[in-house]
N, C-alpha and C positions, 0 to 999 in steps of 0.2 A: 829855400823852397823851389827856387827855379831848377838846380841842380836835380834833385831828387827828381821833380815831374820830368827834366829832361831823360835822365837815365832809364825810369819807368816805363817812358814813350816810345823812345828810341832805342834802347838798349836792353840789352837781355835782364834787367834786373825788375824783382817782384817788389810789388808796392807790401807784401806785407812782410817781407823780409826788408823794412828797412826800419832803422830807429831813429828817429826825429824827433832829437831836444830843439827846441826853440823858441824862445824869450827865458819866461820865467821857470820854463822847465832846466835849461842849459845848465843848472847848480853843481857842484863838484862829487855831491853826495845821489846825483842821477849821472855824471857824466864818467865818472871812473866806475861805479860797476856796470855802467852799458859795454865797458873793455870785456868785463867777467862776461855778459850774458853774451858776447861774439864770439869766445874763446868757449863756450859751451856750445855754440851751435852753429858756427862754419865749420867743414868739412876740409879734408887735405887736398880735393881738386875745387873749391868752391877760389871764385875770385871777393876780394873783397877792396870796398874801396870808402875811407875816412875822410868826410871832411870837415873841419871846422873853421869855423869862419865867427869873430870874436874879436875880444879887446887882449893882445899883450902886453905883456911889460919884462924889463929887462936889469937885472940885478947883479952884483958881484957875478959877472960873466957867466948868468944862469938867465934862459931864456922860459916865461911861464905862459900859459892861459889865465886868462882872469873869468871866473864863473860869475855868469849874472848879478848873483847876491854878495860877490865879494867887495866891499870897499878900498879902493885905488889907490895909493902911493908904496914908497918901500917900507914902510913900519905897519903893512898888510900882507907880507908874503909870506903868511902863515895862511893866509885866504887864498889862496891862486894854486894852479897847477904847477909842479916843475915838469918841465917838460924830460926831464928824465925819467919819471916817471910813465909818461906816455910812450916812453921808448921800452919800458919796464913792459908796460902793457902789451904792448904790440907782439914783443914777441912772445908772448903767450898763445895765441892765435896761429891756429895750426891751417893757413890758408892754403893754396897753393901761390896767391899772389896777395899782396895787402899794399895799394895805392893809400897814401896819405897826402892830405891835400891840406893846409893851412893856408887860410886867408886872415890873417894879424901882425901886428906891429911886432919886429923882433923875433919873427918867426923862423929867422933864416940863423939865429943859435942854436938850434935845435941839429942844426947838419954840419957845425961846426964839432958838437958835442960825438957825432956817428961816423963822419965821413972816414969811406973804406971803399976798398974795392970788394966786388963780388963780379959772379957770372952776368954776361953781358947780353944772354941770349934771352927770351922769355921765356922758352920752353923749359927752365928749371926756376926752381921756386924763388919768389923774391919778397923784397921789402921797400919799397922806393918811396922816395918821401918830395912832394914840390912846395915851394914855401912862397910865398908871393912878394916876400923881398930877403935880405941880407938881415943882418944885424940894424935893422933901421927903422926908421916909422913909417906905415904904406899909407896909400892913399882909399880912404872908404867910401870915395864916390859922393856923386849925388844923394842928397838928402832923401833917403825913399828908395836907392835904385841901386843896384849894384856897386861895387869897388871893379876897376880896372880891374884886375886878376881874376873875379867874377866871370865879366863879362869876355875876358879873352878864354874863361874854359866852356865854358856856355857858346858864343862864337864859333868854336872851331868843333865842338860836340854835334850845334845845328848844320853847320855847311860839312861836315865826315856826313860822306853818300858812302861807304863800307857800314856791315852791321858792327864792326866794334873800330876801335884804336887804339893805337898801342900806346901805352905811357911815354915811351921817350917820344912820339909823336907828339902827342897830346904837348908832352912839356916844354920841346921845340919853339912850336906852334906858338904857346899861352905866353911865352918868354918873350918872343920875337912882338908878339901885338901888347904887351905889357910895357915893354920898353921905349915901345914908340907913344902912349898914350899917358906914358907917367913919369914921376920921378922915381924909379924904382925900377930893382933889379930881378924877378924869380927865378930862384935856387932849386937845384933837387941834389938828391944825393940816394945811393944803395944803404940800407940798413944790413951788415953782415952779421952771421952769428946766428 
């Protein structure tokens, strides 16, 4: 929630161009066709920017989302997302830019899965993805209040005096105040293709 109000406030993004699953909405059967209805309606100079923030889990070197209503262990990862999937999805979405943001445990297989080089400039079209750790379990914070990686994107969103920032800033930034406040490392990586 803070995210969203931030970017709406401060940031060039429309509160009713955004889609916001959150608690019992977050299900697999709301959160993969929200891929379809983005892929129907960003445009090829529209920026777009994905975040989830959730419980993962991590299996025969496949890294998932776990949906609200799915129940937890490995003999449930027929309930969970693959995160290959998610990379399925993305590139579907005909943006100009598409920021993917994970805040979950084991989030950081997912760029294990993509990592490539691509164009380094922003002025051509991208895919970049930041993960708020490695292959590992992050930390979710105060009971009630943000996860470190939260509040290191939210922090450097509020104190940017420019009307926008640029991802590898942004990712810099959230990396550098993540690592001092946690046990954990944030990842990103280019999606090519």
């Amino acid at each position: 929630q803070d995210f969203a109000d931030i970017v709406t406030s401060r940031y060039q993004f429309e509160q009713s161009d955004i889609i916001f699953l959150k608690n019992t909405e977050a299900t697999e059967k709301k959160i993969l066709p929200g891929f379809k209805q983005l892929a129907e309606k960003v445009r090829d100079q529209d920026n777009l920017v994905i975040y989830f923030s959730g419980h993962g889990h991590y299996m025969a070197k496949t890294g998932y989302w776990i949906p609200v209503n799915a129940n937890v262990g490995d003999e449930c990862e027929d309930e969970f997302i693959n995160t290959a999937v998610i990379v399925d999805r993305l590139r579907t979405i005909n943006s100009l830019h598409t920021f993917l943001i994970i805040d979950a445990c084991f989030s950081g297989t997912l760029i294990t899965q993509i990592k490539g080089s691509a164009p380094k400039s922003e002025r051509y079209k991208s895919r970049r993805i930041l993960t708020s750790g490695r292959a590992e379990v992050v930390s979710d914070g105060p009971e009630g209040g943000n996860s470190p990686f939260a509040s290191g994107i939210l922090n450097e969103l509020r104190n940017n005096t420019d009307p926008y920032i640029s991802a590898s800033k942004l990712i810099a930034e959230v990396r550098e105040y993540v690592e001092k406040q946690a046990q954990q490392t944030p990842n990103d990586a280019r999606l090519v293709n």
